[in-house]
N, C-alpha and C positions, 0 to 999 in steps of 0.2 A: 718128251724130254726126260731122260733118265739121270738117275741119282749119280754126282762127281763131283770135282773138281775141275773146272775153267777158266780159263784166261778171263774171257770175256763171253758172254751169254746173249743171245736175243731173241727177243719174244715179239711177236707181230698180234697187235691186238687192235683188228679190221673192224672189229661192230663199236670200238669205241665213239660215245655221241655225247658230244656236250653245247648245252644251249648257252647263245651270247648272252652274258654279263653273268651266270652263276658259276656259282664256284666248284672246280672241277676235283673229280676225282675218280682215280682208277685203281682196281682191286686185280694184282698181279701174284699169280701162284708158283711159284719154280717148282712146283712137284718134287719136295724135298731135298732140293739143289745145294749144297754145302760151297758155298763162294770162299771159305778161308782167307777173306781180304782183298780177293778180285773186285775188279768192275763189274756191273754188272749194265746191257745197253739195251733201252725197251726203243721198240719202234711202234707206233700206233695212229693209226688212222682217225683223223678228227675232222670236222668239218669247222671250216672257215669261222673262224669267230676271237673275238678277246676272251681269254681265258683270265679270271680273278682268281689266285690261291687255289693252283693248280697242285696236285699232289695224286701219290702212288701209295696202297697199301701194297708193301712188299712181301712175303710170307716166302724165308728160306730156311727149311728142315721144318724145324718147332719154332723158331725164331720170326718174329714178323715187325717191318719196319713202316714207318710213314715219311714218304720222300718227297719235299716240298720245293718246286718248283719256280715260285713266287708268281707274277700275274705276265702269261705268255699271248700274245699277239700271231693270229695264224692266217696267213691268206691261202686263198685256193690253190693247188696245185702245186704248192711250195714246200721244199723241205726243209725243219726248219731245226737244227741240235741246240739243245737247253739243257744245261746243266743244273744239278741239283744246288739247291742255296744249301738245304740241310736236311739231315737223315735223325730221326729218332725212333731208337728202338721202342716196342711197344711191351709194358712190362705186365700190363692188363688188359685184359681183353675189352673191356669197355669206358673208354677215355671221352673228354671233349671238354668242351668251354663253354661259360655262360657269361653273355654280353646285353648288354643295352642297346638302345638302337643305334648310338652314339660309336660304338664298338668298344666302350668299355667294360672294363671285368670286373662282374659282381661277386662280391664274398658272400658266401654263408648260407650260399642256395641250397637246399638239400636236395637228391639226385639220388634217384632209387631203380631199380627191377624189381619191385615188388621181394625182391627179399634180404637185398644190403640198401643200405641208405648210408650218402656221405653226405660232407660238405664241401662246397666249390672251396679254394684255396685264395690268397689276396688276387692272384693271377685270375681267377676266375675259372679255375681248371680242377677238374676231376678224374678220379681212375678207380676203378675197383674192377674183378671178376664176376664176370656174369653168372650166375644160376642157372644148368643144362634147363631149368625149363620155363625159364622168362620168356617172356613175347616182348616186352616193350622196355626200354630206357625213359624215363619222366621224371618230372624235379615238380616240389613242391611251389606253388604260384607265391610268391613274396607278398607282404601286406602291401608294399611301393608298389608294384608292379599291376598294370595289366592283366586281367583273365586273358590268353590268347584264342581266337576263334577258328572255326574251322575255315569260312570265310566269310565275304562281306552282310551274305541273305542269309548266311547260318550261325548265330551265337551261341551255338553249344562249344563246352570245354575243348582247348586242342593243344595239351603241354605236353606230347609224349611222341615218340619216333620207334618206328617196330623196326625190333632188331635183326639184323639181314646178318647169313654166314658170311665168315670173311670180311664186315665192315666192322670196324675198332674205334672211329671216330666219331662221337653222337654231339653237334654244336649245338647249342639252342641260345637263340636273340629274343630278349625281352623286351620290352617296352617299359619305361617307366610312366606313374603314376605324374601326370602335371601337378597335380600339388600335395605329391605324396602320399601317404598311408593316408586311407578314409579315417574319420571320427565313429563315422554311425554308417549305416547302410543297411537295406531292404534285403529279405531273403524269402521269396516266395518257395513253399516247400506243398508238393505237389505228389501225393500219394497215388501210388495201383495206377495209370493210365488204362493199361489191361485191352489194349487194342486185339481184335481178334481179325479172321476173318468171316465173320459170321454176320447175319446181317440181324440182329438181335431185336424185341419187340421194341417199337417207336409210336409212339400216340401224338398226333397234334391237333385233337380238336377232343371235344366234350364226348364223343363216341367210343367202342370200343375198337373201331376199323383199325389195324397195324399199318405201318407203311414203312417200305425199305429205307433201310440210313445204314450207312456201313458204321462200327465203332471210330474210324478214324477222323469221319466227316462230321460224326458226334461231339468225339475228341475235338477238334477243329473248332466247329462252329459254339458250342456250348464252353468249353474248360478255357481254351487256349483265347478264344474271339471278349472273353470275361476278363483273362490276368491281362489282356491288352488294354480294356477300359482301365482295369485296376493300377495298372502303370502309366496311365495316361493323366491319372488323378495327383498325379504326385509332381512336385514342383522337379520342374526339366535337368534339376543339378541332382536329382535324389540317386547315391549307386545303386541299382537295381541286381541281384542276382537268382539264380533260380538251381534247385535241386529236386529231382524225383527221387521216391524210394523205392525203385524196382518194382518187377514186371512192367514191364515198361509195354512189353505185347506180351500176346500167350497166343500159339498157334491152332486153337482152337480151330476147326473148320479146316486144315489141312496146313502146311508149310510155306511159307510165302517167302522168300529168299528177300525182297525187297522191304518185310515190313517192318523192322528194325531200324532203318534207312528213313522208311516214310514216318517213323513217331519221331524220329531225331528231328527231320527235316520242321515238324509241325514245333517242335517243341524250340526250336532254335530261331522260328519267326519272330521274336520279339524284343525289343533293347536288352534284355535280363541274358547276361550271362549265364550259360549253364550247364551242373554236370547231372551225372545221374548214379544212383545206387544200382546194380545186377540184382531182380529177384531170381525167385525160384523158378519163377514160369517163362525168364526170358532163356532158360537153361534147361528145367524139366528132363535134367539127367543125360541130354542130347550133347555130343563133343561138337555137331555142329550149330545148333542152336546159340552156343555159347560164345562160337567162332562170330557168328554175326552181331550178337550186343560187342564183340573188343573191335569186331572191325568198325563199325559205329561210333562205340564210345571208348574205346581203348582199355587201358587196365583197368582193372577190379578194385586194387587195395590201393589207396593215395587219398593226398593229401591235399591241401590247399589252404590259406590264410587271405581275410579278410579284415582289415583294419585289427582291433586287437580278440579276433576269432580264428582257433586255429582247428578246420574242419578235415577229419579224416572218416574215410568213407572204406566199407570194404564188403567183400560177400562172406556172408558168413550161412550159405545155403552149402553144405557139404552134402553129397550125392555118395551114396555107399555104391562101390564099385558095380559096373554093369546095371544097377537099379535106378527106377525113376524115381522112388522114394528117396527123402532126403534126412537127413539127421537135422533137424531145425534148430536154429540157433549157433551151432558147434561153429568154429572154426578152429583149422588144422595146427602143426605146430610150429609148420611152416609162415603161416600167418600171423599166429602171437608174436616171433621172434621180431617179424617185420615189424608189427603194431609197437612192441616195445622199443624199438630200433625208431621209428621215425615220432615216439613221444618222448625218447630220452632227448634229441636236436631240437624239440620245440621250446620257444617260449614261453617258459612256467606263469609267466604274468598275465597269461590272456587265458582266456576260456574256451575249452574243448568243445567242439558236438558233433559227438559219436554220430555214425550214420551209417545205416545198418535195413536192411528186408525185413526180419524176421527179430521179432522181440526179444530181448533176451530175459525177461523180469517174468512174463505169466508164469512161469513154472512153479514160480514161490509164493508162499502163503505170507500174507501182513504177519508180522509178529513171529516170523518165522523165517526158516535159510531156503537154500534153492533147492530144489527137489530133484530127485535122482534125472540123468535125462529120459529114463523110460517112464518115466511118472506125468512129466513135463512137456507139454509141443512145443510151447515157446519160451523155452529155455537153455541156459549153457551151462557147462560146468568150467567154464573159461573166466564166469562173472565175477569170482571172489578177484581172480591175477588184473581181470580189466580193471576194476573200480579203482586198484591200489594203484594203478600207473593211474588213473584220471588223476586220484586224490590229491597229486604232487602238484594242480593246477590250480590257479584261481579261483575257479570252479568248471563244471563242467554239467555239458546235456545230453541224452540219448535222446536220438530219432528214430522209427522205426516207420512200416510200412505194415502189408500182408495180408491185416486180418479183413477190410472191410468193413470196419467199424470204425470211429474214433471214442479212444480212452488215455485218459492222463493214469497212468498206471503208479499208484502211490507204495513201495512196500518198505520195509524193514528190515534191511541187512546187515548181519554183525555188526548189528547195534545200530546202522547209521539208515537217516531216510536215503533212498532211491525214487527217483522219479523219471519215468521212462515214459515218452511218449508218441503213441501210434495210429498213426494219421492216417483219418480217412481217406478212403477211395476217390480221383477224380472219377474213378467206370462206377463207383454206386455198389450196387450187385451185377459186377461185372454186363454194366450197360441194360439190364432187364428193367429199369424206373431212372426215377431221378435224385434214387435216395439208397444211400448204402444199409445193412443190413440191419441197424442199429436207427434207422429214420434221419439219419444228420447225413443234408442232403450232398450229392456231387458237389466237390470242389475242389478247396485249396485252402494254406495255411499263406498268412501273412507277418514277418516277425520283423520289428526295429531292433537291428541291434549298435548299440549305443556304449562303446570302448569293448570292455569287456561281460557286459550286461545285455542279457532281454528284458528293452526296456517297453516293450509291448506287443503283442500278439493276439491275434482274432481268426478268425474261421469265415471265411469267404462263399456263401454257398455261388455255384455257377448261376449267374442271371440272379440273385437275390438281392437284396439292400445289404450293403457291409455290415447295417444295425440289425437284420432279422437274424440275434443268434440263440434261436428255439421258436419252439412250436408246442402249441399246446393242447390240450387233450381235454374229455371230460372223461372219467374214470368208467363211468359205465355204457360209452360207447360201443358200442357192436361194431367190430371192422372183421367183418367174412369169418364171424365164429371166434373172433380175439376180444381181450377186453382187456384194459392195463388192470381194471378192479379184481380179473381173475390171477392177472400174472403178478402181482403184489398184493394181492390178500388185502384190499382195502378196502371191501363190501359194498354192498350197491345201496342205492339209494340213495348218499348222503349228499351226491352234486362234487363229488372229492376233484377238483384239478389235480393234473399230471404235465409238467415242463419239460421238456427234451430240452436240457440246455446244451448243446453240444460242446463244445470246448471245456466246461465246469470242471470243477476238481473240489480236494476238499477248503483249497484257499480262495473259493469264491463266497460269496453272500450273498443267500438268495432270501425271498422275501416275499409273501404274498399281502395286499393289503385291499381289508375289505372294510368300506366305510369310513376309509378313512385311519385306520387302523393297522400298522404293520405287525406281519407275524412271521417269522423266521420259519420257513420250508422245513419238510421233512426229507431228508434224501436219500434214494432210495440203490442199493447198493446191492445183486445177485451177479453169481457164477455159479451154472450157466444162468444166462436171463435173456429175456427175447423184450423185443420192442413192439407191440399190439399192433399198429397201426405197419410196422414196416413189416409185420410179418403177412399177416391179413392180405396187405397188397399183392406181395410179393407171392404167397398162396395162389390167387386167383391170376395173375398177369405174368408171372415167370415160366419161362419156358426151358432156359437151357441148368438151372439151378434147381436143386433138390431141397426139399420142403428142411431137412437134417443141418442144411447150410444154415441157414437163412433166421433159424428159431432155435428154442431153447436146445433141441436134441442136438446143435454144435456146444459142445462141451465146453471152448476153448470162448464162449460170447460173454465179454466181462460188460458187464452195464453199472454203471454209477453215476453216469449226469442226470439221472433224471429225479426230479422232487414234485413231493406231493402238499396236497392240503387242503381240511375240508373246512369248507365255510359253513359259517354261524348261519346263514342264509341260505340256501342252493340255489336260489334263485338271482340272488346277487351278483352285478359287474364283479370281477375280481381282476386285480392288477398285478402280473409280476413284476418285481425287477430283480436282476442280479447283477450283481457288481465284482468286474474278474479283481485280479493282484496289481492290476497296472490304474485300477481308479477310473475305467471304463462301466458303466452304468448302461443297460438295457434292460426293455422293457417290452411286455404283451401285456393281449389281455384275453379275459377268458372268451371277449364278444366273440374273436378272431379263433376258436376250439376250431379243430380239423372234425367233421362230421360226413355222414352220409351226403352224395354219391363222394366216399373217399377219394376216387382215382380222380376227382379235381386238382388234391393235392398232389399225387406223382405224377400224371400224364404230363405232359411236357408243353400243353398250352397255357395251364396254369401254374402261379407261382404261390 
C-alpha cells in the first residue's frame, strides 16, 4: 500500500491470533498512509473466542494511534463489524498502566528503560520516550507490593516486558502486599555462583581420588540444598528474599546456551524471592553472553524496595570496545544519569544498598582519596558523584561481589568513613575446595533488616553450623610450604594462634582467653596478603587456578579478619571469642586448630 490520501482503507491481517480471555491486541502499519480525517476499516482474521480490551496500535505517517475496541465476542465463521469506543493518539513511544490485582491504579510506581525513569500518575498511567538502545520497560517493586515471579517452580525477579518494535503499550498488574509494607525482612545475599562447564576437582572421602560433579550439581546440592535448611529455620511468616552479586556462570569449558537458564532455574527453587547483579563473567566482553544473563534475568540497572529499603542494583563492568578486558568498577554516563534519575524518585527516609560486581572502594588508600583508575582494579572515579546521591538517605550500604574473598572494606573519604562490602564466593576458588581464596569457606550472607537498619548479619558457610564463624590455626603450622608465622612475621616457636574470623571488621571484639584470663587480639591487616592454609591447599589440589590467584602474588588480596595471639603458655587450651556490632558472641578453641592431613578441612567429606 502506497503513500495517499483515501476515502476508506483496508488492511487484512490473516495471522492475527488471540487466546480466550486475554487481552488482545494488534499492531497495524499504513506504510505512511496520511488519512487527513478519513476512516480508516481493518479486517482481521481471529479465531473464535471472547476477546477482553481489544485494541489496535495504528501507525499513520509519523503519527501512531491506540484504538480500543472494548471486550468483543467472536464465533466461528462469523463476521462480525466493531466499532471503535476510542482512539488515542500516542504522544510517546513508551505508555502504559500500573494496577493491582483489583484493577486499580497505583500512584507513584517508578517505571524506567534503564535510562529515564518516571512516576505512574493518580490514573496509574505513564509515558515517556524510549532510548534507541533500551531492551526492557520495568518499574521499580513497591515496599506494598509483591516481588513478581517468573512462575510458580521459579521465584526469581519478573517486573520487566522486552520492548518489541511498533508496541507503545507496556501494562503491568501488581499484587498487593496482604498486610502491607514489611517491618523487617530476610535478605540472603549470595556471592560468585561461578557455574562453569567444567567438571572441576571434588573429593568425598579422606583419599586424594577426584570424582566428577558438575559446578551446577555442586551449586545445587551444596549452596542452594543449605539456604533451603536456612529458610526452613525461620518461623513460616518471615519475608524471605534473595540477591546474587554476579557471575552468576562463566563459560569456562566452552559455551553452553542453556546455562544461564539452568543457575536461574536452581536459584529460583526456593520461597526467597530473587534478583541477581550481572558480573563480569556472565558477559566476559561477549554481545551474546550478555544476551543470555537479560534473557534470564532482564535489565541490568533497577531497582526494587523492600519494607523501608530501597535496593538499586546495576553493572558497573564496562567492556572497552571489541575487548574482553574490562574497565572495573566504571560505569558509563549513560548509567550515572539513570542512578541519579531513579535516587532523586526514592524515599529519602529509608536506606540505600548499592549492589554492584565489582568493588568500587579497593582502589583507595585508608586516609586517603581514590586512586587514579589505572592505579586501581577495583575502583571508580564515579565514587565521589555516587556517595553524594547516597548521602541525601538515611543511610546507605554497598554490596559487591568478584573478588573471592570476603572483606568488609573500611576506608576514608573526603573525610567521611565508607564501608563497602564484598562477599564471598558461593564457588570458593571457583569450585577447586570448599573454601574461597581467603579460607572463609563456600557460602552465603544472611541479613535482618529491620525498617531502615541492619539489624543483624552473619556468614553462613554451606553445610556449617550458622555459629562456626572462624577457624583457627596454630601459627607455625606447615600447610605444603605455607605458614601464617611466615606470612605475618610472628616467629615460631611461641604456640602464637591465628583466627580467620570471616565476617570481622574493625567493629567487632575479639578476644583470646587463656586461664581464665581475657586478652584482646591482635589483628592483623595486609594488601596483598594470602591466607596460609587456603593457599597451601589450593597449591596442591587446584587445578584450573593459577598459584598468582590464589596467594599473595594477587595484588588486589585485601586480608584483615584475621587476629593473632601468643600465649603465656603454648601448651595451654586457648579460647576465642568475638563479638560482631549486632551483640552476636562466637566462639573456638585452639583444641579445634586445622592441622596436618590439612585436605580434611577442605575436602568436601569433612567439615
Amino acid at each position: 500500500m502506497g503513500a495517499g490520501v483515501y476515502n476508506n482503507v483496508s488492511l487484512n491481517i490473516a495471522d492475527a491470533t488471540l487466546k480466550t480471555g486475554e487481552e488482545g491486541a494488534i499492531t497495524i502499519d499504513t506504510e505512511g498512509l496520511a488519512l487527513n480525517g478519513h476512516s480508516l476499516t481493518v479486517y482481521a482474521a481471529l479465531y473464535p473466542n471472547d476477546i477482553k480490551a481489544l485494541k489496535a496500535t495504528v501507525k499513520v505517517g509519523t503519527k501512531a494511534y491506540i484504538v480500543h475496541f472494548g471486550d468483543v465476542a467472536l464465533t466461528a465463521g462469523a463476521f462480525k463489524a466493531v466499532a471503535s469506543t476510542s482512539v488515542n493518539a500516542i504522544d510517546s513511544d513508551v505508555t502504559g498502566k500500573v494496577t493491582d490485582q483489583n484493577g486499580n491504579a497505583i500512584e507513584g510506581v517508578v517505571v524506567s528503560d534503564g535510562f529515564t525513569c518516571v512516576k505512574t500518575d493518580a490514573q496509574g498511567k505513564y509515558a515517556f520516550n524510549r532510548n534507541a538502545n533500551a531492551k526492557f520497560v520495568y518499574y521499580t517493586v513497591p515496599a506494598d507490593c509483591e516481588v513478581p515471579v517468573h512462575s510458580a517452580t521459579d521465584n526469581t525477579a519478573n517486573f520487566y516486558l522486552p520492548l518489541a518494535e511498533g508496541t507503545y503499550e507496556y501494562d503491568f498488574k501488581l499484587t498487593k502486599l496482604a498486610g502491607g509494607k514489611e517491618t523487617n525482612h530476610m535478605m540472603i545475599v549470595i556471592g560468585d555462583p561461578q557455574v562453569t562447564n567444567k567438571f572441576n576437582p571434588y573429593y568425598e572421602s579422606a583419599d586424594d581420588n577426584m570424582i566428577n560433579k558438575s559446578d551446577v550439581m555442586r551449586f545445587t546440592d551444596e549452596t542452594m540444598a543449605d539456604i533451603k535448611k536456612t529458610i526452613a529455620s525461620l518461623p513460616a511468616s518471615t519475608p524471605v528474599y534473595g540477591l546474587t552479586m554476579g557471575d552468576d556462570v562463566q563459560y569456562y569449558g566452552g559455551f553452553n546456551a542453556n546455562l544461564e537458564a539452568e543457575i536461574r532455574a536452581k536459584l529460583g527453587s526456593t520461597k526467597m524471592r530473587l534478583f541477581s547483579v550481572i558480573g563480569n563473567h556472565d558477559q566476559d566482553g561477549s554481545a551474546l553472553y550478555k544476551s543470555k544473563w537479560e534473557e534470564a534475568w532482564g535489565p541490568t540497572d533497577y531497582s526494587f524496595d523492600r519494607g523501608d529499603v530501597h535496593y538499586v542494583c546495576f553493572n558497573n563492568v564496562y567492556f572497552y570496545s571489541g575487548a574482553t578486558y574490562y574497565q572495573p568498577g566504571e560505569l558509563t554516563n549513560e548509567q550515572m544519569a539513570w542512578l541519579e534519575s531513579d535516587l532523586k524518585l526514592a524515599d529519602k527516609s529509608k536506606m540505600v544498598v548499592l549492589s554492584y560486581h565489582i568493588p568500587l572502594t579497593f582502589g583507595n588508600r585508608r586516609l586517603s582519596g581514590a586512586t587514579d583508575m589505572g592505579s586501581g582494579h577495583y575502583a571508580s572515579t564515579r565514587l565521589g558523584k555516587i556517595l553524594s546521591l547516597l548521602n541525601q538517605f538515611a543511610s546507605y550500604r554497598l554490596f559487591c561481589g568478584h573478588t573471592h574473598f570476603a572483606v568488609n572494606n573500611e576506608i576514608i573519604f573526603e573525610g567521611k568513613e565508607v564501608y563497602e562490602r564484598s562477599h564471598a564466593a558461593a564457588c570458593g576458588d571457583i569450585w577447586q575446595s570448599n573454601i574461597n581464596i581467603d579460607g572463609t569457606p563456600n557460602g552465603y550472607y544472611v541479613y535482618t533488616m529491620d525498617g531502615a537498619t541492619i539489624s543483624n548479619c552473619y556468614y553462613k558457610g554451606a553445610n556449617w553450623d550458622k555459629n562456626k564463624q572462624m577457624s583457627v590455626f596454630r601459627a607455625d603450622t606447615d600447610f605444603n610450604g605455607e605458614s601464617y608465622a611466615a606470612d605475618w612475621n610472628l616467629g615460631k616457636g611461641k604456640g602464637t594462634i591465628v583466627a580467620n574470623i570471616f565476617n570481622a571488621d574493625s567493629k567487632w571484639k575479639v578476644y583470646a582467653v587463656e586461664g581464665g584470663v581475657k586478652t584482646e587480639m591482635t589483628r592483623l591487616q595486609s594488601t596483598p596478603g594470602q591466607d596460609a592454609f587456603a593457599v597451601g591447599y589450593h597449591k596442591k589440589y587446584a587445578v584450573a587456578n593459577k598459584y598468582n590467584f590464589f596467594s599473595k602474588n594477587n595484588g588486589y588480596l585485601k586480608m584483615n579478619h584475621w587476629y593473632s595471639y601468643i600465649p603465656k603458655d603454648a601448651n595451654a587450651v586457648i579460647t576465642i571469642e568475638a563479638t560482631d556490632p549486632f551483640g552476636n558472641t562466637y566462639t573456638a578453641s585452639s583444641k579445634d586448630a586445622v592441622t596436618e592431613p590439612f585436605f580434611n578441612y577442605a575436602h568436601y567429606y569433612g567439615k
